[in-house]
N, C-alpha and C positions, 0 to 999 in steps of 0.2 A: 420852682425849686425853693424860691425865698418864702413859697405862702406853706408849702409843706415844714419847713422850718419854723414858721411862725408856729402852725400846727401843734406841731411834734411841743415845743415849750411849755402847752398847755396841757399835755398829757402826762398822766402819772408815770415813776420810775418801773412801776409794777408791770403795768398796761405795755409799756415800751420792750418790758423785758417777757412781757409772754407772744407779745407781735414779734421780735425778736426770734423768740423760739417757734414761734410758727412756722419764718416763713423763713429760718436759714435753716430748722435741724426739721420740724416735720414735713412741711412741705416738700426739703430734699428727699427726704426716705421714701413719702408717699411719692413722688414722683419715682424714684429710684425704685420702688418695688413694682411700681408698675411697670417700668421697662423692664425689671429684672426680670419678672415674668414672662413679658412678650417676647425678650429673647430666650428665655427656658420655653418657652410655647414651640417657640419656630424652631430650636435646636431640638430639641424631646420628639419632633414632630421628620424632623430630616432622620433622626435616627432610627425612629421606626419603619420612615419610606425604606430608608437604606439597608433596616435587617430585612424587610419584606423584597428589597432591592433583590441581598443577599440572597435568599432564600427562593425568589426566583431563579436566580443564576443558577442555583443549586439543583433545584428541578431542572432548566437546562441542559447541566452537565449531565444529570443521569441520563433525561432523553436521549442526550446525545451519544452516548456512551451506549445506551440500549438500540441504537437505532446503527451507529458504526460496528457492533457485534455482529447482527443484521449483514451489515456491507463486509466485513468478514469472511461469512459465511459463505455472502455469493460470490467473492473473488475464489474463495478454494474450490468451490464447484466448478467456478468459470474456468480455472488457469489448468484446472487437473487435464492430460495429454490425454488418460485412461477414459473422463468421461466426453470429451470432444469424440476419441475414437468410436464407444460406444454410441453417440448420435450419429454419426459418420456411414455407421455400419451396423446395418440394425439386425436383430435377431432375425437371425431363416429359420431355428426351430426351436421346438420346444426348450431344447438345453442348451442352446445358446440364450433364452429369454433368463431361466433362473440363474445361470452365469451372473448374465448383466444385473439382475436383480440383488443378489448376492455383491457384487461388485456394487452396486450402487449404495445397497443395505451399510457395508465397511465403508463406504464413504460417509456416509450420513452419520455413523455412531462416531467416525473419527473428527469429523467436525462437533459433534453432542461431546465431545469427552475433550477438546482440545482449543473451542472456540467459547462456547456459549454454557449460559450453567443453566437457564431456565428450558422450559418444554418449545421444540419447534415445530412445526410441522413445513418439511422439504417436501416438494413435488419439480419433477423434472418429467418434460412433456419431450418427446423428438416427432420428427413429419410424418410418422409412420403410425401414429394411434397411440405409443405404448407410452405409457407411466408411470414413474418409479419415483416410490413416497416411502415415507417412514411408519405411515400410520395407514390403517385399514381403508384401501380405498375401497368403490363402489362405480357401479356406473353412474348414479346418480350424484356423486358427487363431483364426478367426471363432467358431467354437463352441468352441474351450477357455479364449475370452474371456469369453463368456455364459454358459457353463458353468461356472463357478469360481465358488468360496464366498464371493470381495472382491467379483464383480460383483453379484450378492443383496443383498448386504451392502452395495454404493453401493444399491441401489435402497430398503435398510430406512432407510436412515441420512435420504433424505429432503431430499438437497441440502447435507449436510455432506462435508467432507473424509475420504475411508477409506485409511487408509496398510497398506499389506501390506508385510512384510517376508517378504525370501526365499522366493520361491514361482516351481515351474518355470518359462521363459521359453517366450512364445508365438511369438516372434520368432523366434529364433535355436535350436538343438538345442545342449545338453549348456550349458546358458545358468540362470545364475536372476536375477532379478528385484528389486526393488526398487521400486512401484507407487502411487501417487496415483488415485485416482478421486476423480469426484462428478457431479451431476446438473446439467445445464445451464438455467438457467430463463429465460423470457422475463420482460419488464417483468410481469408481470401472475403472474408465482409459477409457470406452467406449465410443465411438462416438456418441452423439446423436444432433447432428446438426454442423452448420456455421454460424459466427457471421460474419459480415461484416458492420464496419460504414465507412464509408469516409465522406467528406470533400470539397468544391470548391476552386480549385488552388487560385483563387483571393484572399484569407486572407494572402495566404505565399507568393504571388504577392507583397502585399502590404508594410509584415515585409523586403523583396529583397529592394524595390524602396526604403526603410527608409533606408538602408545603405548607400545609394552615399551622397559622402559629395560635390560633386558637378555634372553637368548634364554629365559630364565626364566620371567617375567611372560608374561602371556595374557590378551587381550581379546576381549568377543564383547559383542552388540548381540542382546535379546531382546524378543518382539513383544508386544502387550498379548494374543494370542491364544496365545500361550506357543512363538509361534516363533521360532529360535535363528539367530544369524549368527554364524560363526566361521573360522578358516581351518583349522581340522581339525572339520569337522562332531562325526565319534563324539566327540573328547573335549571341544567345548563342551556338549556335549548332558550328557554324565558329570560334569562341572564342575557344570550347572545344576541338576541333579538332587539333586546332595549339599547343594547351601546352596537350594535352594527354600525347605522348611521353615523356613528361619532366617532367610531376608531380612526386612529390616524394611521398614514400610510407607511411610518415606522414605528420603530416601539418607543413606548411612552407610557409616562404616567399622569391621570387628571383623574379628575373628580366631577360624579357624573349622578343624577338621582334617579333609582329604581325601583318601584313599586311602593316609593313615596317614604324611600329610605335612602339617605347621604350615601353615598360610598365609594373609594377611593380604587382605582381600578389600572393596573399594571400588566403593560402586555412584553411579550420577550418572543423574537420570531429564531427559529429554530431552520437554518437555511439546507440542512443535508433532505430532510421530507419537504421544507416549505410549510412547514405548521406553527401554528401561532398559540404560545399558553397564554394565558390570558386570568390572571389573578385577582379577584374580588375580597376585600375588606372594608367591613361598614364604616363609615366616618365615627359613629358613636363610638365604635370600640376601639378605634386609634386614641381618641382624644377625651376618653374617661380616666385614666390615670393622670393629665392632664389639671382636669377638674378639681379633682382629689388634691393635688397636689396645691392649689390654687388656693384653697379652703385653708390651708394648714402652713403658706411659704409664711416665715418670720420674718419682721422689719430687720432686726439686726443682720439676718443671712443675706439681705439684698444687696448690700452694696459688695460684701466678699462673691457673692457667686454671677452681679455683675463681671466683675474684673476679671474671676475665674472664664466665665463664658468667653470674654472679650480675649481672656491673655490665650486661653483654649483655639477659638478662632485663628488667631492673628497665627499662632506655631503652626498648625493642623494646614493653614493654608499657604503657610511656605513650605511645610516638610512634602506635603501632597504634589505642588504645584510641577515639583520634575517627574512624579510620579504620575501624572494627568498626560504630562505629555508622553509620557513613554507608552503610555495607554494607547493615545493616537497614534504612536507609531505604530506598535502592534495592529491594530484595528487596519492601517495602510497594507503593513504586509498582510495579512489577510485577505484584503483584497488583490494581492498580486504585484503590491510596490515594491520591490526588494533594491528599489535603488536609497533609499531614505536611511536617516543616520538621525537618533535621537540627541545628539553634542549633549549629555549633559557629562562637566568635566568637575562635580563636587566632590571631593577628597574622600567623602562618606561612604555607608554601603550601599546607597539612591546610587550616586557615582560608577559607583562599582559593577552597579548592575548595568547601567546605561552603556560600561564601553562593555561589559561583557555581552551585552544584546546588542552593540555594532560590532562588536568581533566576529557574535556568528550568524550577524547578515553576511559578512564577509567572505567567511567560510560557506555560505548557503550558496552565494552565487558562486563562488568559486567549484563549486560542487555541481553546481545543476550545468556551467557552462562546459565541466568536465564528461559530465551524463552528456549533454548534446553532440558532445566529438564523441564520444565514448560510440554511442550510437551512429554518429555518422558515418565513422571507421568500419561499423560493423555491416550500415548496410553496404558501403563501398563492397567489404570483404565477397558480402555476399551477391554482388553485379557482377564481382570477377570470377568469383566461382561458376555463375549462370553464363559468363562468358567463355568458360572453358569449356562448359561442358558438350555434346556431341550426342548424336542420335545415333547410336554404333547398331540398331535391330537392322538392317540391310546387312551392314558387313556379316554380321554376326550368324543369321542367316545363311548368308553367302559360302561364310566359313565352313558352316556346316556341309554344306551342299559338297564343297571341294574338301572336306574332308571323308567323306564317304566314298568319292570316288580316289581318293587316296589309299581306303582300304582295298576298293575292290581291285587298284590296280598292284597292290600287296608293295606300299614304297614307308613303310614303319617309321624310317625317321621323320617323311615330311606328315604324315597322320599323328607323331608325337608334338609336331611342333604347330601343328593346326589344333589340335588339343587344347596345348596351355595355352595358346595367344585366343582359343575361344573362351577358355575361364574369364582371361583377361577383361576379354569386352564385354562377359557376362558380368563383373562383379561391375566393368564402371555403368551400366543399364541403371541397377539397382541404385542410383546415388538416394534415396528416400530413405535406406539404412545407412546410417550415421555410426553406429555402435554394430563390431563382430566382435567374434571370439578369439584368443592370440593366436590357436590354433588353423582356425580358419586364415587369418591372416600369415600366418607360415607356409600353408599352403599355397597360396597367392604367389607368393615368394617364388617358391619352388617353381611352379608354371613360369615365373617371370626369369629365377633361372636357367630353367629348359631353353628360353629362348636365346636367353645371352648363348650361352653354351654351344649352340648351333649357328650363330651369328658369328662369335670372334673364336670360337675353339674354344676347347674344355683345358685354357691356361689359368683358370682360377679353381684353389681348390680350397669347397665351402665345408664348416665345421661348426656343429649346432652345437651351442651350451645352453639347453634349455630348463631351466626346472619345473619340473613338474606341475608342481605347483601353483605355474601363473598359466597354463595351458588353457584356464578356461578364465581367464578373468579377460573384460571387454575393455578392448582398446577402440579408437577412432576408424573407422576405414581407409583402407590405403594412406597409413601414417610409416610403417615399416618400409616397403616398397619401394619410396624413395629414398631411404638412407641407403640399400642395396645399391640402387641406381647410381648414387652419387659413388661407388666404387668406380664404377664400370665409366663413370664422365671423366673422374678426376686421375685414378689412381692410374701410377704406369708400373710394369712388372718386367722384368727379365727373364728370361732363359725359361719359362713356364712356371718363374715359382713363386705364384703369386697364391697367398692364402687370406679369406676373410672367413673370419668368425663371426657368428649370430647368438647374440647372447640375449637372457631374458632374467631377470634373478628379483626378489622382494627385500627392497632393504629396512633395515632396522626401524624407520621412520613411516611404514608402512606405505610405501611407495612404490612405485612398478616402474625397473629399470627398464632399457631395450636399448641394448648396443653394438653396433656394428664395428668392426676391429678389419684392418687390412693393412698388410706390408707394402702397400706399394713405394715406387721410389720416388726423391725429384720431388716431394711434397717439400718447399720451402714456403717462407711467412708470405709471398706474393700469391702462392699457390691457395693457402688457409684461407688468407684474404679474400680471395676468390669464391672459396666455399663460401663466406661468411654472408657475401655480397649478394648469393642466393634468397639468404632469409629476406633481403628488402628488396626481391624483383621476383616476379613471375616467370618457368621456366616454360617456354610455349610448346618447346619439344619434347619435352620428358614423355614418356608411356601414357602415364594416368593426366597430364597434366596439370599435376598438384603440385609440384614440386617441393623445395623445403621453407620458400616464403609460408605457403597457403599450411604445409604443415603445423608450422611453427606458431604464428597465427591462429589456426583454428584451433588447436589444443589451448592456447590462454584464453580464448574466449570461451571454450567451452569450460576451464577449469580454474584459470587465474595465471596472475603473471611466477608465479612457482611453481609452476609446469613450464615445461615446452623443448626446446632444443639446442644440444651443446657438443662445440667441435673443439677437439683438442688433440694437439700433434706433439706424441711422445718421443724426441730423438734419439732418447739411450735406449728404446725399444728399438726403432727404426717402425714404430705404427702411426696408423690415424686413427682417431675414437672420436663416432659419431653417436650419440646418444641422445636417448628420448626418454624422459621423465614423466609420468604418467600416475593418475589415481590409481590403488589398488583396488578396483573396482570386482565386483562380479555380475553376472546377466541379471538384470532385471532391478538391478540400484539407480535409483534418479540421479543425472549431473547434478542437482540442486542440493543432494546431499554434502557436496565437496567445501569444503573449508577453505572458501576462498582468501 
């Protein structure tokens, strides 16, 4: 230190004062512009990964969006009742073949006009040979459908989804493909058919070519069976080849040298088909605006776009960092965590968002644990329905047999009433029809009156207010019957004069009443009560077995909790009013229509 001092004494003021400026103002700047650069290098360089990041994600979402259109498509074919029955029941003739085809044809357009906007081609196979498409089949394309490695491959898979990518077109010549199968199964897990739509590669041709951010870059879309989609076949095939070896096992992005050129190389896997895109930009043309810019950065700008970069940084990565974790969480639920809670509690819109995404985790599970009873209740419902039910073809039978000899021994009353009690146990045979007509179910009645009437004497006297008008609109089976029933359980009558009314009326809110009305007496709140107690127990005696638990019940399930069943005892009438609230439905409208 003392000899540099000594030094310095002998050196001019000039010399002092340009060492001086060397080495506190240029030396800083040059040092200063060279970092300012390396970090303008690395930041310039993150933001490009990050648009090309973007812009994968973006191809992505379309595939993805183009591929759940796809799954769409085959839920409405899977879930339709119309085309299971059609597989179920296959054409005996000629005209029942064009039927089905005609039926299939309105399904296919109404999925083309309701689901999807580009060209599809549907085929649906059943066990029987026959095939019903959109587009011009052939027998030969018949066989290069059943012949192909994807259609095996639905039949190993066992009733899962099998996504083929890029494979010749059956359809169309000089065509490839894009293809969805799977096995179509009845209630009961059985095979009765193969669904098969696909797709023309050109649509997801077109979402690839939308990712180059310049004529540079190259996308291509590869199968989980290692087949390749590109818009130059040989050189995606040449591209997949050189970085196979080095793809890692999730998605990533590195930097990798191909045919003795840089290039920076971004994959993104696509988990509904199992497809991998897989993005190529050369290193030169990432890092040539770079260069450019290198040539021309000013001494003065470096220390302002230091500080910039550095104050840029420092904000970007507290504003981001609750946003990174809400990321993870997201990424968790996805896979299936719905227990996780992102806690961020910043007063900001970050904040805002983080409890309004724990709110409706909260609502989520609250929702799905609601669906699990939802369904557990219903398959209850439906154990105790298979517990009530009864194999009545012997009696019924039987019936008949002792009704015949009823006629020929000429005893009319007991022939009237072997009659309705064999309607009776005709309609409960049929429990596979869910849905009559109000008509038909009046008629029910009537038989069911017949029998009371011969049972306890003709002390009730019945009085239809029907309107016309709902005579043909479909109610549940044996939903009316037991409101009757419950006259003849509950109500007491004197001196003969007991009257119950049958009413049926459409009200203003386009709804379908059904009301049973009866003077009986001795109805007090113990007695209601009782009715009431019906709706939450099974009645083991009743006729049909349904009583007005399964009643009541099976209308909100079929229709929603604004439907169903209501008793009310009017005493400045001296009546009871037992009523059923019902869709105003007609024959051949889906419950699925109903606004629940």
């Amino acid at each position: 230190m003392k000899a540099c001092e000594a030094n310095l004494k002998f050196i001019s003021l000039r010399t002092k004062l340009i060492v001086a400026f060397v080495a506190f103002v240029l030396l800083p700047i040059l040092g200063s512009s060279i970092y300012a650069y390396r970090v303008f290098e690395v930041t310039l360089r993150n933001q490009i990964e990050s648009a090309a990041a973007d812009r994968l994600n973006q191809v992505n979402m379309d595939l993805t969006r183009k591929l759940n259109t796809m799954m769409n498509a085959t839920s409405s074919v899977m879930l339709d009742e119309n085309v299971r029955r059609l597989l179920l029941e296959p054409p005996r003739n000629v005209r029942e073949h064009l039927d089905g085809v005609q039926q299939m044809d309105k399904k296919f357009i109404e999925i083309s006009t309701a689901i999807v906007s580009n060209t599809m081609y549907f085929s649906l196979f059943d066990n029987y040979g026959n095939l019903y498409t959109n587009w011009g089949q052939s027998a030969e394309a018949y066989d290069a459908i059943t012949s192909s490695d994807w259609w095996q491959k639905t039949s190993d898979e066992n009733g899962y989804m099998v996504w083929t990518l890029n494979h010749p077109s059956y359809a169309r010549p000089n065509q490839n493909l894009i293809t969805v199968s799977m096995i179509v199964r009845d209630s009961s897990f059985n095979q009765i058919g193969v669904l098969v739509i696909s797709e023309p590669t050109t649509y997801y041709l077109e979402i690839l070519n939308s990712s180059r951010s310049s004529s540079k870059s190259y996308g291509l879309l590869v199968g989980k069976d290692g087949s390749i989609l590109g818009s130059d076949s040989n050189y995606a095939a040449r591209l997949y080849t050189h970085i196979q070896p080095a793809l890692p096992a999730f998605d990533d992005t590195f930097t990798t040298e191909i045919e003795g050129e840089k290039m920076v190389v971004s994959t993104y896997s696509n988990p509904l088909a199992e497809w991998r895109f897989i993005q190529f930009v050369p290193h030169k043309g990432i890092f040539e605006p770079i260069y450019k810019i290198r040539n021309t950065v000013s001494i003065t700008l470096a220390v302002s776009m230091t500080i910039f970069v550095m104050i840029i940084i420092f904000f970007s990565s507290m504003l981001t960092k609750p946003l990174r974790k809400l990321r993870e969480m997201m990424h968790l639920v996805q896979k299936g965590h719905l227990d996780v809670s992102s806690n961020i509690r910043t007063r900001d819109e970050i904040g805002l968002v983080g409890r309004s995404f724990d709110s409706m985790l909260v609502k989520l599970r609250n929702h799905i644990d609601h669906e699990i009873e939802l369904e557990r209740h219903k398959e209850q419902a439906k154990l105790e329905a298979l517990q009530a039910q009864i194999n009545p073809h012997f009696l019924h039978n039987t019936l008949n047999t002792i009704r015949w000899m009823s006629i020929m021994a000429g005893t009319k009353h007991i022939t009237e009433m072997l009659v309705s009690l064999g309607h009776l146990l005709e309609m409960s045979i049929h429990r596979g029809q869910e849905q009559v007509l109000l008509r038909e179910e009046l008629e029910n009645v009537q038989y069911f009156l017949t029998i009371q009437k011969y049972r306890f004497g003709d002390n009730i006297k019945v009085i239809e207010e029907i309107a016309p008008e709902t005579l043909d609109t479909t109610v549940p089976k044996l939903s009316l019957q037991p409101l009757v029933e419950n006259v003849y359980r509950h109500a007491s009558f004197q001196d003969g004069q007991g009257i119950m009314v049958i009413r049926s009326r459409k009200d203003t809110q386009g709804t379908l009443l059904l009301e049973v009305v009866d003077n009986g007496l001795f109805v007090n709140k113990a007695k209601i009560g009782e009715m009431l107690e019906q709706i939450t127990k099974v009645e083991s005696n009743s006729l049909s077995g349904i009583g007005l638990k399964n009643v009541h019940k099976r209308i909100q399930m079929m229709f929603g909790e604004s439907f169903g069943l209501h008793i009310e005892r009017r005493e400045a009438e001296g009546t009871t009013h037992v009523s059923l609230k019902l869709p105003f439905r007609n024959e051949g409208d889906p419950v699925a229509n109903i606004d629940r």
